[in-house]
C-alpha positions as CSV (number, residue, x, y, z in Angstrom):
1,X,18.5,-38.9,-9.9
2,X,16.4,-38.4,-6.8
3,X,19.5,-35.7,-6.0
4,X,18.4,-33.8,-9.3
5,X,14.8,-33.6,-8.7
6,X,15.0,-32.7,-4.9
7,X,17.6,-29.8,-6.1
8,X,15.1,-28.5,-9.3
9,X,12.5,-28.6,-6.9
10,X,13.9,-26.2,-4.2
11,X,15.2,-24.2,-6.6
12,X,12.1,-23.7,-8.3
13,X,10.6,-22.6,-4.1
14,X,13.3,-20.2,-4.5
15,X,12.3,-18.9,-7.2
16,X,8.5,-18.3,-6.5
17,X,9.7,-16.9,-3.5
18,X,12.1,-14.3,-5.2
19,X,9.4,-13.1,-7.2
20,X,6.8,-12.9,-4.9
21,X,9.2,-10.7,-2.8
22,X,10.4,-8.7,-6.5
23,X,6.7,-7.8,-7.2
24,X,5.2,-7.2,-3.9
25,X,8.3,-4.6,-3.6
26,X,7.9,-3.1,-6.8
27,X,4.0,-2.7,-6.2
28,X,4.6,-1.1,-3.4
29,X,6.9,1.6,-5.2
30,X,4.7,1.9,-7.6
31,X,2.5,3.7,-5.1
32,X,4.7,5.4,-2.9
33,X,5.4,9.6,-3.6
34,X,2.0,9.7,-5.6
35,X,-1.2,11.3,-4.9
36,X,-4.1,8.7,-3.8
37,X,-7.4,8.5,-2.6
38,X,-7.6,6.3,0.5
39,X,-11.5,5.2,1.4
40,X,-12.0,4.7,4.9
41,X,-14.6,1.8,6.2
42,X,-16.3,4.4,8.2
43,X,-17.2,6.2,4.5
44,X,-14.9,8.9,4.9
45,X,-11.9,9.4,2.4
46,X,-8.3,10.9,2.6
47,X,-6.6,12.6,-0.3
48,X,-3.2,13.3,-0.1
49,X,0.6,11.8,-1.1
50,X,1.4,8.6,-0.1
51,X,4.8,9.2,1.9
52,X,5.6,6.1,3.2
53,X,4.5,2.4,4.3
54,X,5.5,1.2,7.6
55,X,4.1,-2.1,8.3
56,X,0.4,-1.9,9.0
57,X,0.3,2.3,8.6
58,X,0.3,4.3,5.5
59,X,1.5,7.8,5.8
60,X,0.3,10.9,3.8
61,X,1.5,14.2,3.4
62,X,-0.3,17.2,2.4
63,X,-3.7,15.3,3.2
64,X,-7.3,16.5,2.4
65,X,-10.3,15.0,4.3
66,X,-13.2,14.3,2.4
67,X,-16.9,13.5,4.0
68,X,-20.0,13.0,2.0
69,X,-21.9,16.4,1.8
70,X,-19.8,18.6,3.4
71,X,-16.4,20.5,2.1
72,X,-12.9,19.0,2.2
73,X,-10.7,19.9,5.0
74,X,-7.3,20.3,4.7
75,X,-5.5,18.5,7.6
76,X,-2.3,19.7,9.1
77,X,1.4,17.7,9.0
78,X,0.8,13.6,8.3
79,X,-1.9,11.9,8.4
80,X,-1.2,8.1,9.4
81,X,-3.9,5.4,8.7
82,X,-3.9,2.1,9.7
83,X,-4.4,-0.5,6.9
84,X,-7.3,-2.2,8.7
85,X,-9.2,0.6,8.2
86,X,-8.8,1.0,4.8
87,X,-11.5,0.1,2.4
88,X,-9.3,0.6,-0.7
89,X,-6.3,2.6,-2.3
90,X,-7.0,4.6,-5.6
91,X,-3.4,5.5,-7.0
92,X,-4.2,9.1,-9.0
């Protein structure tokens, strides 16, 4: 009996663990090759398409700075951005 419970139970660990992975993956796709809006902490936000994510960076192609009251720039090849200074991620 004990045999049964100790095997439902680490089967159940597996489980939550599987689709922890699943979603976190498929979140992830759900952003990648789309245009976002990535605000900064400093206040300043990048436009562009989310190319990749490689650990703690997120790369962007064909980016656009934006800063409040002045025009947006157009930056040249990828931007990378380190997650810890990333206020928040608007998927567009």
């Amino acid at each position: 009996m004990e045999f049964v419970v100790l095997s439902l139970g680490v089967l159940a660990i597996v489980g939550a663990v599987v689709w922890h992975v699943v979603d976190t993956l498929w979140a992830r796709r759900l952003m990648v090759r789309r245009q976002v809006l990535v605000q900064l902490l400093s206040g300043r936000a990048v436009r562009g398409v989310l190319w990749a994510l490689k650990g703690r960076l997120l790369v962007l192609k064909s980016a656009t700075l934006l800063e409040p009251g002045s025009d947006p720039v157009a930056m040249d090849g990828d931007v990378v951005i380190e997650r810890a200074q990333v206020d928040y991620t608007q998927v567009a």
